[in-house]
N, C-alpha and C positions, 0 to 999 in steps of 0.2 A: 561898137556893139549894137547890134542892131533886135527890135523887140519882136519874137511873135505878137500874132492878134491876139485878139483881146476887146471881152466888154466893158467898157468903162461906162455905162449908161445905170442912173438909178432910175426903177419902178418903180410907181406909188400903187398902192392897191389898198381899197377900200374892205377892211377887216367888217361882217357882218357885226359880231361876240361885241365890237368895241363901241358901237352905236355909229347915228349917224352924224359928220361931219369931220371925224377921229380919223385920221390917216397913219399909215404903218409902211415905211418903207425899206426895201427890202433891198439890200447893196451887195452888189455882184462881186465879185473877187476882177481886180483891173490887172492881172495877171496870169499865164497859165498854172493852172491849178489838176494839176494828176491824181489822177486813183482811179480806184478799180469799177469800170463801167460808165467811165466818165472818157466825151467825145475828145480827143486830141486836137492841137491846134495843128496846121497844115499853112502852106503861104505858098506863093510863086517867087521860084530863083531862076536867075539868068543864068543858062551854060556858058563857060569860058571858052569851049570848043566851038558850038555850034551857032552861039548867043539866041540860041531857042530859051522858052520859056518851061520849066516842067516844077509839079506837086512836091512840096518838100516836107515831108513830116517831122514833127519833134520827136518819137522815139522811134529811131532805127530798130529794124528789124535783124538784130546779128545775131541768128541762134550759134553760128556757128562758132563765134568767139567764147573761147577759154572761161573759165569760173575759176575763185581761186577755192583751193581745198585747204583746212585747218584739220591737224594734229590734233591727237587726243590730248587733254590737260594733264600734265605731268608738276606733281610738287616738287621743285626746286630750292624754297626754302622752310625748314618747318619751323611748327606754330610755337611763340612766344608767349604767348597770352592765354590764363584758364581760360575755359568754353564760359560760357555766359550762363547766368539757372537757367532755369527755369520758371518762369512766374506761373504761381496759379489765376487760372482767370474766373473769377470771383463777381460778383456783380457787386456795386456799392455798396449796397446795403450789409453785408456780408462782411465787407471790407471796415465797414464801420464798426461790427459789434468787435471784430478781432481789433480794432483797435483800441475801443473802448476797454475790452478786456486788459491790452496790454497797458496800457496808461493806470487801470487798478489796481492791477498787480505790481507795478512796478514806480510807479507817480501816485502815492493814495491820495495828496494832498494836492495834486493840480485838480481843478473843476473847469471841466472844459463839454461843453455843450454839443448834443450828438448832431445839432443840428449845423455848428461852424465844425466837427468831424467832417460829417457828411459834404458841404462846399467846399472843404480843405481837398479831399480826396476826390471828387466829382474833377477842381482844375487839374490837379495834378495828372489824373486820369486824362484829361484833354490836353491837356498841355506835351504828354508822353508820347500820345497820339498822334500830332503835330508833329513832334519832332521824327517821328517810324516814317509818318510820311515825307518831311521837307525838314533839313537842317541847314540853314540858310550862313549860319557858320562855318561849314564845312566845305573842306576844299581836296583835290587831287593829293594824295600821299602818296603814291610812286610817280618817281619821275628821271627821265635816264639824263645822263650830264655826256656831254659829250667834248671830246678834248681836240684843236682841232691845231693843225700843221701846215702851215702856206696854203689857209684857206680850204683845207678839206680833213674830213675827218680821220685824228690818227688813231685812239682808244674809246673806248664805252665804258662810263661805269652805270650803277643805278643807285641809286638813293629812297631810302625809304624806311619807317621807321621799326624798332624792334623793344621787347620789352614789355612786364606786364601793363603799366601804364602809357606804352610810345610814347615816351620821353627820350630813348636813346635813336641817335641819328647811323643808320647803316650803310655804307657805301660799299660796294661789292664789285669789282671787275668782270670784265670780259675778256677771256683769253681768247688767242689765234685761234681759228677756226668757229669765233661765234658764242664757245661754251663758257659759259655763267658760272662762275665761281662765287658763291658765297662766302661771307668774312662771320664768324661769329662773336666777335670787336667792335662795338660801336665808336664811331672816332668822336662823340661829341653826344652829351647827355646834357636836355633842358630842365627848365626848375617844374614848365608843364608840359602836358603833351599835345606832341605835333598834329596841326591840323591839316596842313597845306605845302607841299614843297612844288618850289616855280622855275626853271632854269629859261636864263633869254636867249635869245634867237642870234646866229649870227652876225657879228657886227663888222662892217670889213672895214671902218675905219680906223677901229681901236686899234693899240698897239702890244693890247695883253695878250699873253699868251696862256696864262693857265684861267680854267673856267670858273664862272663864282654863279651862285645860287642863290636862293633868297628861302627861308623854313619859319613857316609860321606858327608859334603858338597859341593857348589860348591867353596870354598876357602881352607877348609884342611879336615882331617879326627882326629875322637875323640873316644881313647880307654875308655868304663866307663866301673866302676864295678857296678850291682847295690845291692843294699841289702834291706832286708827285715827285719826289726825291728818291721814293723806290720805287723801281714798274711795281703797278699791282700793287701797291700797299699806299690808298690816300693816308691826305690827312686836313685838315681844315683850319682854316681861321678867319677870325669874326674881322669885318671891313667897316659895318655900324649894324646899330639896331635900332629900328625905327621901335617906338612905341606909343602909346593910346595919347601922353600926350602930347605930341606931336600932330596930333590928327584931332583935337580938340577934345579930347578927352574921352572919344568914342570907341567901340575894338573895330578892330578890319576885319574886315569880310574878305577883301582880296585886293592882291594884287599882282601886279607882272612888273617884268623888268627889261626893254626897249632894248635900252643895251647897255653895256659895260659901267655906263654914268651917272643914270637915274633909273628911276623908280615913279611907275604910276599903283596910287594904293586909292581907296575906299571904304568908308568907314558903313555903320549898321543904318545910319542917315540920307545915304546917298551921296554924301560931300567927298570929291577928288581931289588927292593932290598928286603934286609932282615934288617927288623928292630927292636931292643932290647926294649923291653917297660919296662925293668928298667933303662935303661940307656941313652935310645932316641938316640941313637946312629946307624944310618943306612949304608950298606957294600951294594956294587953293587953286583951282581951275573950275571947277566946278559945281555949285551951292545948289543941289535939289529944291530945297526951303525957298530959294529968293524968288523962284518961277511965278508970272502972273498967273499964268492959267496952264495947267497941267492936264495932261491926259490918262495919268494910272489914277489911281486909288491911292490915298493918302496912307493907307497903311500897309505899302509896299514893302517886303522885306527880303528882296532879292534885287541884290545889286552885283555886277561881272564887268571886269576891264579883258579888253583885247589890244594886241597892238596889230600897229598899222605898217609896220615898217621902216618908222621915224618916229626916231627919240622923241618929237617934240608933239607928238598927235597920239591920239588912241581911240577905242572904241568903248563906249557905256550903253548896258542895257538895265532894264530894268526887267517889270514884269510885263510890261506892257509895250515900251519902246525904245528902241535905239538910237542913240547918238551918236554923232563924231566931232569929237573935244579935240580942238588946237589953240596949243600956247600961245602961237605966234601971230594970231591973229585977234580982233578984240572982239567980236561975233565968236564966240571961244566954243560955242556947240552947235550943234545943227543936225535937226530932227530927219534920220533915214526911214523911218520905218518903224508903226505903230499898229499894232493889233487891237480889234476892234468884237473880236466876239467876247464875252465875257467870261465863257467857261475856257479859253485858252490863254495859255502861259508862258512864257519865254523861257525856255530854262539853259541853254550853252550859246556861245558867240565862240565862233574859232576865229584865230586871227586873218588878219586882210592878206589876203594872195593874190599879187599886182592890183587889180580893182575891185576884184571879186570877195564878197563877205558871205561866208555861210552860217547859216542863223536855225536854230532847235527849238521848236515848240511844242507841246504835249500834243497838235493836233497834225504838225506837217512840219518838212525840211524847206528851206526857202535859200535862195541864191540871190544875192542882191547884188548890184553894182554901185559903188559908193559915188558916181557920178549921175547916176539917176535915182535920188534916192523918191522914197514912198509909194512907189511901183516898181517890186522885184521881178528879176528876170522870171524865174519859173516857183511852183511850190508843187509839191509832191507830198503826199496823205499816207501819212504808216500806218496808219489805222490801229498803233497798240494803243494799251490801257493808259489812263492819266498817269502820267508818271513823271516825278517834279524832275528825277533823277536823269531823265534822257538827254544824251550827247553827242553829236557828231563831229566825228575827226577824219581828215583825208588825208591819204596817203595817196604818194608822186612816184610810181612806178612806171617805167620806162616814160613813152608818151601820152599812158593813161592819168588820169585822177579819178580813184574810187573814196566815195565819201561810204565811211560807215559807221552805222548807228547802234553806239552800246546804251547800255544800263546799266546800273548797281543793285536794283530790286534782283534781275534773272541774268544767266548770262547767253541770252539772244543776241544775234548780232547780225544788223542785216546791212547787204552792200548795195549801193546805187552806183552806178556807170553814167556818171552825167560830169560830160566835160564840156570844150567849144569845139565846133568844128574845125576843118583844117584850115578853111579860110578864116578862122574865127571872127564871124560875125555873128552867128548864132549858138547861142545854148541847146544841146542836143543830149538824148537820152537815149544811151550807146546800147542797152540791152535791160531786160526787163528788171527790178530786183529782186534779191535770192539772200537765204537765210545760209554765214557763212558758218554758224555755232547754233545750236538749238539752245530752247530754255533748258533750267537745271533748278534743283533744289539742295543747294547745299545748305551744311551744317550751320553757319552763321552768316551773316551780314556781309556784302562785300563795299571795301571802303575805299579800291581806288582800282582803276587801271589805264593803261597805257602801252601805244601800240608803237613800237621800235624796228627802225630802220637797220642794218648795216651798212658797213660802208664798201662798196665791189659787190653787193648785191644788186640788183634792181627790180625782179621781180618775185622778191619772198619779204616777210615782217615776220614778226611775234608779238604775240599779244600777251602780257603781264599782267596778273590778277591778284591785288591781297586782298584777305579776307579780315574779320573781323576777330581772328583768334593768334594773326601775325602771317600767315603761311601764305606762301606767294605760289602760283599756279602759273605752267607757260605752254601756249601753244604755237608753233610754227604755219604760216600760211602760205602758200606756196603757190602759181601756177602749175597744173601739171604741160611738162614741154619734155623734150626727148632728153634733154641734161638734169638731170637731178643736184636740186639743187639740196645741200645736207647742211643745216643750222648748226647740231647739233641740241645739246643739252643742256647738261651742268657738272659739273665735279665736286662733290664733297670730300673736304679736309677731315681728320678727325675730330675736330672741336666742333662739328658742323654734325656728324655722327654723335656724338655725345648729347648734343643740343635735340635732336631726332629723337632719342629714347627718352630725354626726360618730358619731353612736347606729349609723348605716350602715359604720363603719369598724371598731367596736370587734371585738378581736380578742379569744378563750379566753385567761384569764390562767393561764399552766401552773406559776408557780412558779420557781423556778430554772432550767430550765429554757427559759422564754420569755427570758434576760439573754442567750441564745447569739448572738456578733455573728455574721454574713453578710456573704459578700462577691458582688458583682455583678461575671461577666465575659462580656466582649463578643466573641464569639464568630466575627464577622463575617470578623476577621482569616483565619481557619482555612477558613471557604468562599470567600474571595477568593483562599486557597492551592489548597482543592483544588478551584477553577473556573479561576482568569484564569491564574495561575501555571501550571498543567497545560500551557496553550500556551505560555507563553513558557520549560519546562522543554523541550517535543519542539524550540523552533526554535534550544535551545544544543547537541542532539545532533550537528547538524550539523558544529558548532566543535570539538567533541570528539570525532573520529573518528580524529583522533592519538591523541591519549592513547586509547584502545581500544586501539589496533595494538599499540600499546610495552606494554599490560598484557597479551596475549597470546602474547606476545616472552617477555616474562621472567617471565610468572606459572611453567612447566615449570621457571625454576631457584630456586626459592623455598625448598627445604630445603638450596642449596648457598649461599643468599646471606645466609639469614638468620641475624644473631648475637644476637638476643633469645632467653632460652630459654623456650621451653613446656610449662606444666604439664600443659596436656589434652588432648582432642583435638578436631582442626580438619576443618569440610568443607570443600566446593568453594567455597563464597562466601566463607569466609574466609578461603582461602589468595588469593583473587584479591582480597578486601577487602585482605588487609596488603600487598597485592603492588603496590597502586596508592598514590595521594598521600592524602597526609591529608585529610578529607571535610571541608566548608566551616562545618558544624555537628556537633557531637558529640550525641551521646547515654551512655543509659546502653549500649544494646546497639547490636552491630555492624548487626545486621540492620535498625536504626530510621535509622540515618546516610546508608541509601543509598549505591550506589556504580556508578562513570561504565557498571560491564559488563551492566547492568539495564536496556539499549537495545536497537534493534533489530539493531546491529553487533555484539554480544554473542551474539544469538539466533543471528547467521547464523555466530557463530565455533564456537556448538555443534553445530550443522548440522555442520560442515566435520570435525570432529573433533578441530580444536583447540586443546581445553580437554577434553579427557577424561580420567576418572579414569586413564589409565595415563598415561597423559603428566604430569600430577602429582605421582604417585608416583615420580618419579624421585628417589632419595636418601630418601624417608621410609623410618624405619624398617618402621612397618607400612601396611597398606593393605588396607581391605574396601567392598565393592559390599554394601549394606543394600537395594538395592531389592527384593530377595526380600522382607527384614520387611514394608518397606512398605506388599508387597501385599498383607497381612493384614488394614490397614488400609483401603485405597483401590485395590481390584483395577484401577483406571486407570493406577498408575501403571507405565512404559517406561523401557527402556533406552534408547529412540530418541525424541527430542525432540521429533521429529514425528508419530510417534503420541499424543503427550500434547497436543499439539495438537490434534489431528482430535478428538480425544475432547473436550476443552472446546468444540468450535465448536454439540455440541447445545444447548448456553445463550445461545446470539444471538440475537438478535431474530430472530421470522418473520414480519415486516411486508416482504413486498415492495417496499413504498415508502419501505426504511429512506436517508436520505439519505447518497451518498457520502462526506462527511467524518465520520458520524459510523459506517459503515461501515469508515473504517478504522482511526479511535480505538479501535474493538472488535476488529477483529484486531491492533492494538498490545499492547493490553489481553490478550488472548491468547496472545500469543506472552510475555509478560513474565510470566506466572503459569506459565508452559510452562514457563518458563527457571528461577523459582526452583525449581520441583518437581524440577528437573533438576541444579539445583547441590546439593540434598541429599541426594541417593543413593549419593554415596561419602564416605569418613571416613578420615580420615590420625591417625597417631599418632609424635612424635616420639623414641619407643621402645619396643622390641619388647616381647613379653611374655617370658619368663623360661622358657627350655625347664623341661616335668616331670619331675620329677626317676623313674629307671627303676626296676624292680623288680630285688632283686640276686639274681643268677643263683647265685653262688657258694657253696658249704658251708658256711664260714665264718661270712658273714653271716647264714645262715639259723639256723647255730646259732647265735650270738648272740644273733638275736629271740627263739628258741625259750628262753631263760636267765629265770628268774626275777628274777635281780636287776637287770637289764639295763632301763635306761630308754629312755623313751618319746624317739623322735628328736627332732631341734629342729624348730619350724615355718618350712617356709620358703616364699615368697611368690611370684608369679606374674604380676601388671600393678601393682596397686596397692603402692607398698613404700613404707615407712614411710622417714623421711628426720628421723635425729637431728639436730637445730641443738648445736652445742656451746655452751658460755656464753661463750666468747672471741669468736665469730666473730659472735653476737647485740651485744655491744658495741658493738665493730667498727663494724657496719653502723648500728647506730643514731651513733655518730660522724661516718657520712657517707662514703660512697665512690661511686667513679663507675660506668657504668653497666657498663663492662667488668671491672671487676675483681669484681663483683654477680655478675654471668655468669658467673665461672669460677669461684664459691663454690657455684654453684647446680650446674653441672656437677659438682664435685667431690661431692655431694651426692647423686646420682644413684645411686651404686654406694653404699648404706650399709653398716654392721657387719651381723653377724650376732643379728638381735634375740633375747636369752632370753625365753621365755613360758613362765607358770607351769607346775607340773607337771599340777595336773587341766585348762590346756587341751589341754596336749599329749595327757594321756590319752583328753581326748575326742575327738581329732581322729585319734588311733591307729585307731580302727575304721573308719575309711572310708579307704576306697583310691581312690587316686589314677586315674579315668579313668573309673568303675564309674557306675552310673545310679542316682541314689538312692531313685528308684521300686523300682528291683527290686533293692532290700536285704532279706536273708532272715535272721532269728536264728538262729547258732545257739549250742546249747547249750555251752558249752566244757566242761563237766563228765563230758559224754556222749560217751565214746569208741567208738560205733558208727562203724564205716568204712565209708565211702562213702555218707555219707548228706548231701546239705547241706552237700559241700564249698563253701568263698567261693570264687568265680570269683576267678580272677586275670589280673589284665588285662593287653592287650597291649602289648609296648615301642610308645610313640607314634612319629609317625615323625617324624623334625626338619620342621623349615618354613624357609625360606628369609626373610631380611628382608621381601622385599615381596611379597606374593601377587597373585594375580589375581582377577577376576570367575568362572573356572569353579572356586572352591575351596568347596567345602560349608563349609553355616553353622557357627559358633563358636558355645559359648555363651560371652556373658560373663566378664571375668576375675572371677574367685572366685580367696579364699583359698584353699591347698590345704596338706596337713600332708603331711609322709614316710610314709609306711607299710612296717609289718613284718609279715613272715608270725610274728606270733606269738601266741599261743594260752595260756591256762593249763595246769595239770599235771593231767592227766584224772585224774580220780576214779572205781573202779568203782564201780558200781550193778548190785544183785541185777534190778532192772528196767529196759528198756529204754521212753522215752516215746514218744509221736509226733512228730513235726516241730512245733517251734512258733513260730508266727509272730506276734510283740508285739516289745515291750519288754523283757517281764520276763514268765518263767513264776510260775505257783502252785504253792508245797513247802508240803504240809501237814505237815512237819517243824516241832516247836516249839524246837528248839534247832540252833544251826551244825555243823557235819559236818567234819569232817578228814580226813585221808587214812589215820588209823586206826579212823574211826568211820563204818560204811557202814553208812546207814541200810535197815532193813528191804523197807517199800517206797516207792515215792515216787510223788505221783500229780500227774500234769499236767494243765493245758487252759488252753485259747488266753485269748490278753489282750484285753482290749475296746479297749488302748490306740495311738497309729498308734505305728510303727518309731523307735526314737530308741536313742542308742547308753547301753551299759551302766554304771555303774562302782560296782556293789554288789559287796559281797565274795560274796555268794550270791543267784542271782534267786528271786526270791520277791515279794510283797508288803512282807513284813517283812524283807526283806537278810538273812535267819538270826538275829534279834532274837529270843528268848525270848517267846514270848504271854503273857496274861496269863490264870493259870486262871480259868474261869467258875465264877460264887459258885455254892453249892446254891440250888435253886428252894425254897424254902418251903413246909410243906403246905397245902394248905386244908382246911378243918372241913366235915367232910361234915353232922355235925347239931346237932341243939340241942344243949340243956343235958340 
């Protein structure tokens, strides 16, 4: 084998950025190195005919030579496995409250810190990430076995695994003419699931004749033989099982199988053995750890065996460099070839073919010769994305070898036409490379594939694809040439049909969450109420135009008849709800139960005026028309019931040809929305509100408030009062009493004690007066005895109200608590200065100590508070309440110069 040129010379160059004396060198590739715009290597060869001398380039110019063409993807086997969720992508933060959430709900008693959530879920989040990108555990899952007969092949099966968790092991025939028979039978189910199936390379010394395998899980790996007792129907059984410890206690990563006898495996460590499958018996070969001096990264986590074509050698790479491991010699490894950039990767080794090693980097294709090693014959630049996943495999069609490059991320697949020449001396690049599959975005993850020969073929393959949901995809490649050459397909069984429909049903397995039962309800019920029921509801109006009259009758005596008592208060529907018979069905609320006066005899009693708020209010204590607020909300709404009408008729149909009956189901429909708008516009209460208490006119009282020792009045109350239960009378009633003697504990109830409230609510509720606007609350000073400046308005005697009001009485606010108020004031303090009016909370005294009425401070300086009005109760306003400040330390010097 002989090398194109090539630089082998290193540069030094003097980097400006680095300073001076710092040298940076810069090392050429000692190889040809291809891609796109990059000069090719060229040499002088001698003619055999002429023995002239002429230019020989590395990449021939052969447009005219063939491409192979691929078949559309056709599923062959379908999906065993639910699709995957979908994860919401959430940022941490996010991720933490919902967890925090769930660990409350559901763990009250674990205490777990949002800040170990937060690192908990940040690795896992990386760690996930890592694994989308590189899983260093995982290995090939389709893999075809092939059966062979005096040294050539007589059947195909394929092997691969099926099931929701691929645990079960599937082997599937190939019938005459190439087509793919699927089994939907798995002949051998593991305790986990497969990560790796490996079948060895022809052995032509052995004397076995059926084919054996090797299926990795994630607990051990299992050498079977299978055999064929009926065409087309395997079956399997176990030869050994290597497991972790055997391997020192580590898992495998991978391994291959030389031939019939042994087994080269590798653990997560980098340490090789060589294992005996008759005797299960495994020798190290290879200790990563023992290395003086190493050239990957110690925290390497990709390790791959290749064979070499003898049992007793094989290939190691890592992420950074290749070996070639032999038993039989006590130098037992030897460094071929080591990558040197940082940002690239090793990611496939296919095995040795005669001398030749072809090697996968995320940056370039490389061809090495294992007799030269550490300068490869050529490397070639694919120029895709970092991708740990990338693989090259060659296929031996007639006298060609085309290497081609898959993935698992997409399914691109691009081919190189780089073999030896005829005289095989040089490495030669037969034609440019070409994409023989474009990318794709399928539905989930793809977990293996693998491109198969037949046997009396020589210039067609198929390429095998499964996916991450079980379903395998296959396309046929083919040169086009004047003979068509026809692969076929597949054939499905019925079990294989059956298997297809249910693949169509499978639903996202979510976890504890998919276990939520569901309940199915039939809804029909409910539109055959409000369709057919509707008419036979208008045709009992009729029947009940009695009962209307008599609730018309006696709704006006409804406060003189009734002996239930009421806690709150009641509109116009509900005094006419309680006022009629009990409704046929209950609810939780009055207004869901419906009641007989929500007719069109109801509408016409409003009309008349008899059902109006005044005629209701007879005997209530109190009584208010709301439809003022109302029309803050809905300027439609009226005191007159047929204005509220007229104003819904612009939502009727403007089809002139709207049908008479369904014309007047729409003004029924009208008039009955009229009429509830109309029964909530007034509001009864079964007792008054509590006259305010007045401001006291008299001397006495006012010196009283004006007393320093004089406490803050009691609080007393105005609609809402507080109602003590005694512990006797709680008894009592839980022992059982009837409905009247309830009634008159509930009346008695009504007028409570006089409640004590602490002394600071009372203090806080001392400042606000009774009647005043609490918008135009104005601070003032009480220390500052300037007169007349910012006196508190004092408000006017209110004037009584009468139990029941009318509709022209102007609005009320709200019952709110209210406290007594006293005209009283603290003990004025002079001040040498006078401030300006201030309007806060609390002024600013740049006073550092509290002030007495013998200690008048100098001067005092005011300004306004940035805070809104809230009442006072520091003993001095200020910031600091007249709290002492704390002196500020001396500033320190600074060092104006040297030494």
């Amino acid at each position: 084998m002989e090398f194109w040129p090539s630089d082998d010379r290193t540069v030094e160059d003097i980097s400006r950025k680095e300073g001076k004396g710092k040298k940076k060198e810069n090392t050429h590739f000692n190889y040809p190195n291809l891609g796109h715009g990059l000069v090719e290597a060229l040499t002088l060869k001698k003619s055999d005919k002429d023995g002239r001398f002429a230019w020989s380039s590395l990449v021939k110019n052969q447009f005219a030579k063939p491409r192979l063409q691929a078949s559309e993807f056709v599923n062959v086997f379908p999906a065993t496995r639910s699709p995957a969720p979908t994860l919401p992508k959430l940022p941490s933060h996010r991720r933490v409250e919902q967890g925090a959430n769930f660990l409350r709900t559901h763990f009250p008693d674990v205490d777990v810190t949002a800040e170990l959530m937060r690192e908990e879920i940040e690795n896992d989040a990386r760690a996930l990430a890592e694994l989308a990108e590189f899983d260093p555990m995982s290995g090939n899952l389709i893999e075809p076995i092939v059966q062979y007969q005096s040294l050539s092949p007589r059947d195909i099966y394929l092997a691969f695994p099926m099931g929701e968790l691929f645990c079960d092991l599937n082997i599937s025939p190939f019938l005459p003419g190439n087509i793919f028979k699927p089994s939907a039978i798995p002949v051998r189910t593991f305790s986990t699931p497969i990560t790796q199936i490996v079948s060895p390379n022809l052995d032509h010394t052995a004397s076995r004749r059926e084919p054996i395998f090797a299926v990795r899980t994630h607990s051990t790996a299992s050498v079977l033989e299978m055999k064929t007792a009926v065409p087309f129907a395997p079956t399997v059984q176990e030869l050994t099982e290597i497991s972790p410890s055997d391997l020192g206690g580590r898992p495998i990563v991978d391994l291959k199988l030389p031939s019939f006898a042994n087994a080269f495996v590798v653990n997560d460590q980098g340490v090789v053995y060589t294992y005996d499958l008759a005797t299960s018996e495994s020798t190290v070969v290879f200790d990563y750890s023992e290395l003086g001096s190493i050239s990957e990264v110690s925290s390497d986590d990709f390790w791959r065996i290749a064979t070499t074509g003898l049992s007793s050698s094989c290939l190691l790479t890592s992420g950074k460099v290749l070996r070639h491991l032999d038993t039989r010699v006590d130098e037992k490894f030897n460094e071929l070839f080591s990558l040197h950039e940082p940002s690239e990767t090793i990611t496939a080794i296919e095995g040795q073919d005669g001398h030749m090693i072809r090697l996968c980097s995320t940056s370039r294709l490389l061809w090495i010769d294992r007799r030269f090693p550490k300068k490869p014959l050529l490397g070639y630049q694919h120029y895709r994305r970092y991708d740990r996943t990338l693989e090259s495999r060659t296929m031996r069609l007639g006298q060609d070898s085309l290497t081609l490059l898959t993935s698992l991320k997409n399914g691109m697949v691009n081919v190189y036409d780089v073999s030896r020449t005829q005289d095989h001396d040089h490495l030669s690049v037969n034609s440019l490379p070409y994409n023989l599959t474009s990318a794709f975005k399928a539905d989930g993850p793809m977990l293996g594939q693998t491109l198969l020969c037949y046997p009396g073929v020589n210039d067609a393959f198929s390429i095998f694809r499964l996916f991450g949901d079980g379903g395998i995809q296959r396309a046929n490649c083919v040169f086009p040439s004047e003979d068509d050459v026809s692969l076929g397909t597949h054939n499905w069984s019925a079990h294989i049909v059956k298997l297809n429909e249910k693949a169509s049903k499978l639903q996202p397995v979510i976890g504890p969450l998919g276990q939520r039962d569901h309940m199915e309800e039939d809804f029909s019920a409910v539109y055959t109420r409000m369709c057919k029921d509707m008419l036979k509801a208008e045709q009992k109006e009729d029947k009940k135009s009695k009962a209307v009259y008599e609730l018309t009758d006696h709704a006006p005596d409804f406060w003189q008849e009734t002996n239930m008592p009421l806690e709150h208060m009641l509109n116009t529907y509900d005094i006419l709800f309680r006022s009629g018979d009990e409704p046929e069905k209950s609810y939780r609320s009055d207004f869901l139960s419906g009641s007989i006066i929500s007719s069109t005899r109801g509408y016409r009693a409003f009309q008349k005026g008899r059902l109006s708020g005044d005629s209701l209010s007879t005997g209530a204590a109190w009584h208010r028309n709301i439809n003022n607020t109302l029309r803050v909300f809905d300027s439609t709404i009226s005191d007159d019931i047929d204005e509220i009408s007229e104003h819904l008729a612009q939502y009727d149909l403007q089809d002139p040809d709207v049908p008479v009956q369904a014309a007047m189901r729409e003004k029924k429909a009208r008039e009955h929305l009229a009429l509830d708008l109309a029964m909530s516009g007034h509001i009864f209460s079964p007792r008054s509100f509590k006259p305010t208490p007045s401001v006291p006119d008299d001397i006495e009282a006012m010196t009283e408030a004006l007393s320093i020792d004089a406490e803050p009045p009691p609080v007393t109350f105005h609609y809402l009062q507080p109602v003590p239960k005694a512990k006797a009378a709680i008894k009592e009633r839980e022992g059982g009493k009837e409905e009247e003697d309830m009634a008159e504990d509930m009346e008695a109830e009504i007028e409570p004690e006089e409640m004590s409230c602490p002394l600071g609510v009372r203090l806080l509720l001392k400042d606000w007066d009774i009647g005043t606007d609490p918008e135009l609350f104005v601070y003032v000073d009480p220390y500052d005895n300037t007169p007349g400046q910012f006196e508190k308005p004092v408000p006017s005697k209110p004037k009584t109200q009468g139990l029941a009001s009318t509709t022209q009485l102007k609005p009320q606010a709200p019952p709110t608590i209210l406290a007594a108020s006293a005209l009283a004031a603290p003990p004025p303090i002079l001040t040498t200065r006078k401030g300006p009016p201030i309007f806060g909370s609390q002024p600013i005294v740049s006073s550092s100590r509290a002030f007495t009425q013998s200690q008048v401070p100098a001067t005092i300086e005011y300004s306004q508070g940035s805070q809104e009005p809230i009442a006072s109760t520091q003993v001095l306003p200020g910031p600091h309440g007249g709290r002492p400040l704390q002196p500020k330390k001396k500033p320190p010097k600074k060092r104006l110069g040297g030494f």
